[in-house]
C-alpha positions as CSV (number, residue, x, y, z in Angstrom):
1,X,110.2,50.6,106.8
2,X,109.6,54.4,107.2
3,X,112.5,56.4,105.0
4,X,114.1,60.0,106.0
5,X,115.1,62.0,103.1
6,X,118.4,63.6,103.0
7,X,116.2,67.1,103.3
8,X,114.6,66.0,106.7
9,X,117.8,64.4,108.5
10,X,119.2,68.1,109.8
11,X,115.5,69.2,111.2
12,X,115.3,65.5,112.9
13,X,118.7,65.7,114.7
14,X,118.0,69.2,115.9
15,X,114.6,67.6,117.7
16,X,116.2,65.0,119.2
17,X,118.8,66.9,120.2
18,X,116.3,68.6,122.4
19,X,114.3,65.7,123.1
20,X,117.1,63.7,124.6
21,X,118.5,66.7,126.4
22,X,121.8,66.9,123.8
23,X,122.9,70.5,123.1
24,X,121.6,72.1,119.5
25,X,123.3,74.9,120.2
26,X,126.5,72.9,120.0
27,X,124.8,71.2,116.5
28,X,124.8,74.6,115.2
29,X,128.7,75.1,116.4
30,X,129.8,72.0,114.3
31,X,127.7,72.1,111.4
32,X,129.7,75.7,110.7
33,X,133.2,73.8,111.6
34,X,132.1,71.2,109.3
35,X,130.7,73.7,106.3
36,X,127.4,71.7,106.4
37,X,124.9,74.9,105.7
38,X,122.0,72.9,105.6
39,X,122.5,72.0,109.1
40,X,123.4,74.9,110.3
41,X,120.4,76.8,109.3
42,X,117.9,74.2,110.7
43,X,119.7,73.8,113.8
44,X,119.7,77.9,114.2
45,X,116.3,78.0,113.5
46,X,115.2,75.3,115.3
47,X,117.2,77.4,118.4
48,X,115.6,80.7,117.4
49,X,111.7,78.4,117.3
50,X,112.7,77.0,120.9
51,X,114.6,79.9,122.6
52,X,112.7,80.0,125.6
53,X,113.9,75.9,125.8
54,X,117.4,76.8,124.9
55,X,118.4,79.4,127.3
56,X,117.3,77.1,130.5
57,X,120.5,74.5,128.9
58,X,123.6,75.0,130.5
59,X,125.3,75.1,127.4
60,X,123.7,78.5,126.1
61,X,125.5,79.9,129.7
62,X,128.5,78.7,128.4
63,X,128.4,81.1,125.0
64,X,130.8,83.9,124.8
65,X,130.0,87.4,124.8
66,X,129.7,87.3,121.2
67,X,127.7,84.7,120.5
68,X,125.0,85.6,123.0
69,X,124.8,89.4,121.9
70,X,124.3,87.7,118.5
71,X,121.6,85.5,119.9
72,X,119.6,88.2,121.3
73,X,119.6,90.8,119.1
74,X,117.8,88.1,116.2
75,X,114.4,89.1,115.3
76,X,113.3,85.7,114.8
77,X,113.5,84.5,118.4
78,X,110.0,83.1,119.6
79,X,108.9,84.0,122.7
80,X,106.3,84.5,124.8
81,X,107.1,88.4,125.2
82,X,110.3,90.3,125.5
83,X,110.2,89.3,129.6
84,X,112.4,86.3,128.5
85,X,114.8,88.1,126.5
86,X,115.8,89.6,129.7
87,X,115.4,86.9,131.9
88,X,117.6,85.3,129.4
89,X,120.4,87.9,129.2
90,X,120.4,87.9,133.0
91,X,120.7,84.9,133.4
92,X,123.9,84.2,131.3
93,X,125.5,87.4,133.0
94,X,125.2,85.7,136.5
95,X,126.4,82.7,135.8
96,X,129.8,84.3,136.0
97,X,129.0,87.8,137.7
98,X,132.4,88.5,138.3
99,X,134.0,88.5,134.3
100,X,130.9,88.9,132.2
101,X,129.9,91.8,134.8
102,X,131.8,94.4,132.0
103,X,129.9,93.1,129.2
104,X,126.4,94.3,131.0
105,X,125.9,97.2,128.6
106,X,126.6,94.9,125.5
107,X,124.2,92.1,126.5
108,X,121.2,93.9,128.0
109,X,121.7,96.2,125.2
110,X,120.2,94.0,123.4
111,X,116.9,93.6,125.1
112,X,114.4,95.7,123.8
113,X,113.1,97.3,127.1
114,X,110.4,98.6,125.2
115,X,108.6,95.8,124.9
116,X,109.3,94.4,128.2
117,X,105.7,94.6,130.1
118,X,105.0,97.9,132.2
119,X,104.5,95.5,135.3
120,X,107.4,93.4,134.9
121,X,109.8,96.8,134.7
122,X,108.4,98.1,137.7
123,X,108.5,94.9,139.9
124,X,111.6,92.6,138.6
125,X,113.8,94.8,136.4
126,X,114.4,97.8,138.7
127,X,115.0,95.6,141.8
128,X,117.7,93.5,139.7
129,X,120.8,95.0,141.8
130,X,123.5,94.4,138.6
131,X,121.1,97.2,137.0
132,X,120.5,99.3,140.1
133,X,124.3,99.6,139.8
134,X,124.8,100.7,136.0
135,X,123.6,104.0,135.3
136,X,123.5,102.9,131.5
137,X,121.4,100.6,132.3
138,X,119.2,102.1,134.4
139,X,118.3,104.4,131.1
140,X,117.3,101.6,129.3
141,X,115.2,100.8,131.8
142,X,114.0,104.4,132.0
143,X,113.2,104.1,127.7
144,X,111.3,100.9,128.5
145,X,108.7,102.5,131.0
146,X,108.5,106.0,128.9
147,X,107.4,103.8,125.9
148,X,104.2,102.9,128.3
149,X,103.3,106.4,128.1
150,X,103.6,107.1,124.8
151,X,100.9,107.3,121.8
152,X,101.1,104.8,119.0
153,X,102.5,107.8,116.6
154,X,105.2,108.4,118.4
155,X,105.7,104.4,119.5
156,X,106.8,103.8,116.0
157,X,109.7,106.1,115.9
158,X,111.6,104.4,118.1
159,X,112.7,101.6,115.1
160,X,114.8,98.5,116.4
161,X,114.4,99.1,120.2
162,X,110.6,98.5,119.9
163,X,110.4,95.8,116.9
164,X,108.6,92.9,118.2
165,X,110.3,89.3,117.8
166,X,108.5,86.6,116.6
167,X,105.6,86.1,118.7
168,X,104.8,82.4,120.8
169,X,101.5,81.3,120.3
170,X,99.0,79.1,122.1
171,X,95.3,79.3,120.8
172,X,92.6,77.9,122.3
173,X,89.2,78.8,121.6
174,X,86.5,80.3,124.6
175,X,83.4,79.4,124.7
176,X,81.2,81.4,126.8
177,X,77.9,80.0,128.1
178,X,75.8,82.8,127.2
179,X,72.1,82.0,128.6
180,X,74.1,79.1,131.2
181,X,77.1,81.6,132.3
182,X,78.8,78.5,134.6
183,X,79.2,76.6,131.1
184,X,82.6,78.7,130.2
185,X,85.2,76.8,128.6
186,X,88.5,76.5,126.3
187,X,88.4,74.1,124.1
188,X,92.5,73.2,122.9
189,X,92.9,72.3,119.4
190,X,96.4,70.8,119.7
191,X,95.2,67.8,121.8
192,X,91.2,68.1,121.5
193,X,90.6,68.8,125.0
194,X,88.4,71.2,126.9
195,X,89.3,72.9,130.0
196,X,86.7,75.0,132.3
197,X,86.8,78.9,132.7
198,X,86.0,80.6,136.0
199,X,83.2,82.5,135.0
200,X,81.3,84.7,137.4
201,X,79.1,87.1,135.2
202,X,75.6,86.6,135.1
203,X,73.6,85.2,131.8
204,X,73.0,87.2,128.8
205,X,71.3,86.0,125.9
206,X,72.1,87.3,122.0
207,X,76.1,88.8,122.9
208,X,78.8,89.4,121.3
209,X,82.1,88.6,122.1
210,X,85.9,89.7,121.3
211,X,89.2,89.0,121.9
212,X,92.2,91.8,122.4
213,X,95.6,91.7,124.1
214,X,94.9,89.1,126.1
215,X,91.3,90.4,127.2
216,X,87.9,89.1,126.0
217,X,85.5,91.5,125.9
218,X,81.5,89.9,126.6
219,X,78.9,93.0,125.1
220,X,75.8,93.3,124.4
221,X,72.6,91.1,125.0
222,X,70.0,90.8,127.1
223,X,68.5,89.7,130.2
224,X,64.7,90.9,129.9
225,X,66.3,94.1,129.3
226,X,69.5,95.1,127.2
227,X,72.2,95.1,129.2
228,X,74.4,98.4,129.0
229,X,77.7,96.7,131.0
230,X,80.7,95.1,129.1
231,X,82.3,92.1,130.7
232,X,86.0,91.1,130.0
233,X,88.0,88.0,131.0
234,X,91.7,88.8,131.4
235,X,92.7,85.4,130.0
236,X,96.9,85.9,131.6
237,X,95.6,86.6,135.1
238,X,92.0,84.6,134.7
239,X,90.8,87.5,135.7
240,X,87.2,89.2,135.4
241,X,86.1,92.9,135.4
242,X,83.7,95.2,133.9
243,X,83.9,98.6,131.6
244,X,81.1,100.7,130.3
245,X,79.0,98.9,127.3
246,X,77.9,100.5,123.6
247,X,76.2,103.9,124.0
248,X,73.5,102.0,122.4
249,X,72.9,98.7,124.8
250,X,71.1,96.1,121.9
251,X,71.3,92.2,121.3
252,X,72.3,90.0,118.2
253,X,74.9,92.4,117.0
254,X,78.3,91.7,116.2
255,X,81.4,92.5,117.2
256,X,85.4,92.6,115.9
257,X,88.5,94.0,116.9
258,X,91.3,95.6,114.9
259,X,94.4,97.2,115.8
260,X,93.3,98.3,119.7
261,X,90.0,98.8,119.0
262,X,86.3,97.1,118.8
263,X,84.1,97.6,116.5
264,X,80.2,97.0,117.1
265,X,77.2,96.2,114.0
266,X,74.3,96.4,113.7
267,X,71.7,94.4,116.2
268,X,68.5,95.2,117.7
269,X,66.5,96.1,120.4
270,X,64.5,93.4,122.2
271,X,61.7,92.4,119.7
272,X,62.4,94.9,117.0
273,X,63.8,95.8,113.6
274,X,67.5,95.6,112.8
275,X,69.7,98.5,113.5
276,X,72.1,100.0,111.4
277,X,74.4,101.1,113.7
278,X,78.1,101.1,114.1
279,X,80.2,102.1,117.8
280,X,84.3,101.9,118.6
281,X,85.6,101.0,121.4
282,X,89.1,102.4,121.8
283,X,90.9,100.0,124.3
284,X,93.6,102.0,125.1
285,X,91.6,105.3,126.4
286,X,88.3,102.9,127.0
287,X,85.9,105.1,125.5
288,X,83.3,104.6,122.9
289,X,82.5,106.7,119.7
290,X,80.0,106.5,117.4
291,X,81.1,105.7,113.7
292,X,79.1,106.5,110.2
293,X,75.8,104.1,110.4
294,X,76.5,100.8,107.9
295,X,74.5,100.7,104.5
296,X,72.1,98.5,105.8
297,X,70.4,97.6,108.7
298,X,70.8,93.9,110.2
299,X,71.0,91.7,113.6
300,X,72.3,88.4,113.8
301,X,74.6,88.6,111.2
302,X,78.9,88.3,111.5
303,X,81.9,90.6,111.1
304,X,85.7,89.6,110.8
305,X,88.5,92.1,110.6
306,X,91.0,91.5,107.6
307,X,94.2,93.3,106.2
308,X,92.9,96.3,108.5
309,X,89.3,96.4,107.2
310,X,85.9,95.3,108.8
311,X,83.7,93.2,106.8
312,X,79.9,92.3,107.8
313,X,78.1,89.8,106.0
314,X,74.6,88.3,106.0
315,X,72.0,88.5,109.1
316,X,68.1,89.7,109.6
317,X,66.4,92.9,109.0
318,X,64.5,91.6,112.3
319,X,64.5,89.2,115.0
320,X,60.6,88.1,114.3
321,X,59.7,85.8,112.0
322,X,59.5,88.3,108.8
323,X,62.0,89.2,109.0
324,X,64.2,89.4,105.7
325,X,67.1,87.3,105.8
326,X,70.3,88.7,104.0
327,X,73.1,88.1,102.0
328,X,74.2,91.4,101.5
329,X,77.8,92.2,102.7
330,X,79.5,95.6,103.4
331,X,83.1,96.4,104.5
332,X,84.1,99.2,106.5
333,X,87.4,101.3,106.2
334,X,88.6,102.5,109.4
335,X,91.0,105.5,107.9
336,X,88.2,107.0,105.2
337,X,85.8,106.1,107.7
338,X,83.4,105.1,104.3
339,X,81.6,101.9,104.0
340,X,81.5,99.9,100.7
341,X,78.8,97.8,99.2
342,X,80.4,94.0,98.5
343,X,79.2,91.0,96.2
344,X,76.5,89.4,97.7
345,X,76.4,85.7,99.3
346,X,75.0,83.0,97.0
347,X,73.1,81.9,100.3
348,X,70.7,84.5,102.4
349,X,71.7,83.4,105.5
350,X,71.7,84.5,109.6
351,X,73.1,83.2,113.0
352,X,75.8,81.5,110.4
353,X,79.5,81.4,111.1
354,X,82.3,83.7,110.0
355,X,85.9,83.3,110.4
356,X,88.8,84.6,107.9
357,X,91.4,82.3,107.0
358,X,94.2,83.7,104.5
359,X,93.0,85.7,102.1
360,X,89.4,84.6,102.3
361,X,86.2,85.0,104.5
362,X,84.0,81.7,104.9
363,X,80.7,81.7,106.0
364,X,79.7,78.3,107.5
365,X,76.3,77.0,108.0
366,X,73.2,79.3,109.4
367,X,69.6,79.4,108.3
368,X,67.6,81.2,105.8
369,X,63.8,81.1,105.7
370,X,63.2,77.9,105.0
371,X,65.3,76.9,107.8
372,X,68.7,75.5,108.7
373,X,71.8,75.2,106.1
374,X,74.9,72.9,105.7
375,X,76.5,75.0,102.8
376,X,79.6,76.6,103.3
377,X,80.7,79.2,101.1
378,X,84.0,81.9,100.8
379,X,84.8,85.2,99.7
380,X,87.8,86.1,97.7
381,X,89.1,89.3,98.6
382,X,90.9,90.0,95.9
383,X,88.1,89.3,93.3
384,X,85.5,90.6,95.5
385,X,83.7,87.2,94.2
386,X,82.1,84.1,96.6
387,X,82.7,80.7,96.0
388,X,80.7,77.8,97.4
389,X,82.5,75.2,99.3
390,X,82.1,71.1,100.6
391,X,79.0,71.6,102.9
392,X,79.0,70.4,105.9
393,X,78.1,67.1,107.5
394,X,75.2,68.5,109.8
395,X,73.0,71.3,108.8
396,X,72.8,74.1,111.5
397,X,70.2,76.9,112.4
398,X,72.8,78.4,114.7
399,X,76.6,77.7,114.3
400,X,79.4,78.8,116.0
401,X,82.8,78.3,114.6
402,X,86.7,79.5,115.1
403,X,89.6,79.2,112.6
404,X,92.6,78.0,114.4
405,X,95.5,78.1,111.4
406,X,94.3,76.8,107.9
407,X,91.8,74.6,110.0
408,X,87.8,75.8,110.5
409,X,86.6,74.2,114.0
410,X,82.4,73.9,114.7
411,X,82.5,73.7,118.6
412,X,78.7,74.0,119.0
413,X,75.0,74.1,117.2
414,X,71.8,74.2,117.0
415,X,69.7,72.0,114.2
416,X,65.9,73.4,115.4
417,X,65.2,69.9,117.4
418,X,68.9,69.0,118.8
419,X,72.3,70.3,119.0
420,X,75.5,69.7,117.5
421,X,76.5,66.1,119.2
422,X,80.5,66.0,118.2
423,X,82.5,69.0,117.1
424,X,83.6,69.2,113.6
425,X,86.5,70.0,111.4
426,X,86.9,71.6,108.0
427,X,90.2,71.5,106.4
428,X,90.1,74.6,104.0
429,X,93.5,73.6,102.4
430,X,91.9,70.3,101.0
431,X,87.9,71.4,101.2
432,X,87.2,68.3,103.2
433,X,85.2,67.9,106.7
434,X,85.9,65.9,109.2
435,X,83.6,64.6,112.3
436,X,85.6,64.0,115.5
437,X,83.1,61.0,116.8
438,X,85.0,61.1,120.1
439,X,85.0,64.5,121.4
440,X,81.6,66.3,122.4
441,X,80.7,69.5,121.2
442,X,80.0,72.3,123.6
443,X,76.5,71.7,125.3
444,X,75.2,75.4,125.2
445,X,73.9,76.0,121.5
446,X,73.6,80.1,122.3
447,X,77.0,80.4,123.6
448,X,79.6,82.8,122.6
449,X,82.9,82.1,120.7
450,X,86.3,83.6,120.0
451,X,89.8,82.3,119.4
452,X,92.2,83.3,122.2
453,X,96.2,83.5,122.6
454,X,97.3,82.1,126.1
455,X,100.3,82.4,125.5
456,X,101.8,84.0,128.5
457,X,98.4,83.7,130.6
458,X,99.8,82.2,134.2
459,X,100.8,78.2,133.6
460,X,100.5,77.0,137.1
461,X,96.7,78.7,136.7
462,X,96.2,76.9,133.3
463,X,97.5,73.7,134.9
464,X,95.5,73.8,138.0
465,X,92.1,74.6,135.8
466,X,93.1,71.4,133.4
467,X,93.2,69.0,136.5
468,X,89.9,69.9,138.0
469,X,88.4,69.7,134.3
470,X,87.0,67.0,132.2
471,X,89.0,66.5,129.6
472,X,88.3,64.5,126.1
473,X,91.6,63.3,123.4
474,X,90.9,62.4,119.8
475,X,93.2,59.8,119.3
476,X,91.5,57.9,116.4
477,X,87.9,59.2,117.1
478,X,87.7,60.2,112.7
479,X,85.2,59.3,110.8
């Protein structure tokens, strides 16, 4: 027989609540009549977790004026994006147009226009008529759009009206078929499954690739020559497009992104020696600059943005044969514009894996000259100190890897005579690997990988593209 503690009872009625279509909201009512604190908190957080559940219930419509402008203003609502907030406070105001009319001021005061996207403004939020009506309201809606137009600097003074609420998530990890450009696909590490990505752009071989406000960015490579065009996948509107490339077109760098823009390592030109040098992409005005050269030249190495700064680790001094394998590392400081020399890897190593998880960078797999690896290892960055960890199950010439949470996924590989068969797990909080036997690994060994929010991408587009996909479950597939 399975027991509940006392300390889990509240959080288990608040999901049933929602579950069985009961009213939480109303949990949270009577757990304050009945002074039961415990309850009260986990049913308020539970609402604040679910919001975008809650305010579809017909009991959140039948709040007072008070306990909805209390609702909205909370920081700790999870959303999407602030679009719902509005729909939300709309919403409650029509269901009795005629009395809560008065209170328009007081409730959509509480949306932060701000944040409310530049397209859904434009298109839903000035054709409301209840705002056309209100000239109050209609200059909050006039501060939402003038925010669009203004620099970050000046973004930042606006305080409270342009603090962002806590954010919705839904990762998935993209997989981009590099050399095979029809092999494009998420792969959903909530229910193991893979899902197929439109994917138009021709092949390149030895890119990089990116992910930024809701836009993968594809650059660098090579088709028999470099190619000097960057390709990006708008993953809300499945979208794709094209932008200008690095002033310096080259394959087997690496790439990163950090507060709006994308930073670009190292690499090589086809069938030379490393490079040492170091572009930004500024997404916002989508231009390039070029930035102070790193310390030492390399290709096929990684880079990971953390706390701010951009660290590069490992890689080739060439893409033939001698050349030198690394384990140097270097880190980059966007605001001194200074690089820094780090403690070295305990493993020279290239085409390896590099993903950040917490405080720490872990470098999964790769080869050195004597060929493939299965160590894993992990810098501290507050002791500027690596750490070997358990190696992994398979030892890879070419790994590519994506942290999702505390939890290090190996979608796909290359061992020099086969690839990675089943995709791999490494669970950093317990150093232990894990080998889903039931769910394939991605078939292209020289694809591209990034982690990816879809949270707020189109759902009927996601939907659509999962039913005309093959999908695979784990559902005891562990070994």
């Amino acid at each position: 027989e399975t027991r509940v503690s006392e300390s889990q009872t509240p959080i288990l009625f608040c999901r049933r609540s929602v579950v069985i279509g009961c009213f939480v909201i109303g949990i949270s009512a009577l757990a304050e009549c009945l002074n039961c604190p415990e309850l009260k908190v986990a049913a308020d957080d539970f609402i604040h977790q679910h919001f975008t559940d809650v305010y579809k219930m017909d009991e959140f419509l039948q709040l007072d004026v008070k306990q909805v402008t209390h609702l909205l203003q909370q920081d700790t609502l999870t959303v999407r994006a602030e679009d719902q907030i509005y729909d939300a406070a709309v919403r409650w105001l029509k269901y009795d147009v005629l009395n809560r009319q008065q209170y328009m001021v007081d409730i959509l005061g509480k949306v932060r226009f701000p944040l409310v996207s530049k397209n859904f403004l434009s298109k839903t939020v000035q054709a409301e008529p209840l705002i056309q009506d209100n000239p109050e309201c209609l200059k909050m809606v006039i501060c939402g759009m003038r925010y669009h137009l203004l620099s970050p600097e000046d973004r930042e003074e606006l305080g409270e009206s342009s603090r962002p609420r806590r954010k919705k998530h839904d990762y998935r990890i993209a997989l981009f078929g590099g050399s095979q450009p029809q092999s494009c696909r998420y792969f959903n590490p909530k229910d193991y499954s893979w899902t197929d990505i439109r994917c138009p752009f021709e092949k390149r071989r030895d890119a990089a690739s990116v992910f930024w406000d809701n836009v993968v960015y594809i650059l660098g490579g090579s088709q028999l020559f470099p190619i000097k065009r960057m390709d990006c996948y708008n993953v809300v509107k499945d979208s794709w497009y094209s932008k200008l490339g690095p002033p310096n077109p080259r394959d087997s760098l690496a790439a990163c992104a950090s507060k709006g823009k994308i930073y670009t390592s190292g690499g090589s030109e086809v069938g030379s020696s490393a490079l040492n040098l170091f572009e930004c992409y500024d997404t916002r005005s989508e231009t390039w600059q070029t930035k102070p050269n790193m310390l030492m030249p390399r290709c096929s190495h990684g880079s990971v943005e953390a706390s701010g700064l951009i660290y590069v680790c490992g890689g080739s001094l060439g893409n033939n044969v001698s050349g030198r394998v690394l384990n140097d590392c270097e880190v980059y400081d966007p605001n001194t514009e200074e690089w820094r020399a780090l403690c070295g890897m305990r493993e020279a190593r290239k085409n390896h894996g590099l993903v950040v998880v917490n405080s720490r960078i872990y470098a999964v797999g790769g080869q050195n000259t004597l060929g493939g690896l299965d160590s894993v290892e992990y810098y501290e960055m507050g002791s500027n100190e690596w750490k070997m960890a358990s190696p992994m199950p398979w030892r890879g010439v070419t790994v590519k890897c994506a942290a999702v949470g505390s939890v290090i996924y190996v979608l796909a590989g290359f061992q020099g005579v086969g690839r990675l068969g089943h995709i791999m797990e490494y669970y950093t909080e317990t150093d232990k690997w894990v080998v889903s036997s039931k769910v394939r690994a991605f078939p292209v060994t020289s694809c591209l990988i990034c982690l990816v929010d879809t949270c707020g991408a189109n759902e009927e587009d996601m939907n659509s593209a999962s039913s005309s996909s093959s999908s695979s479950s784990l559902a005891d597939g562990r070994m």
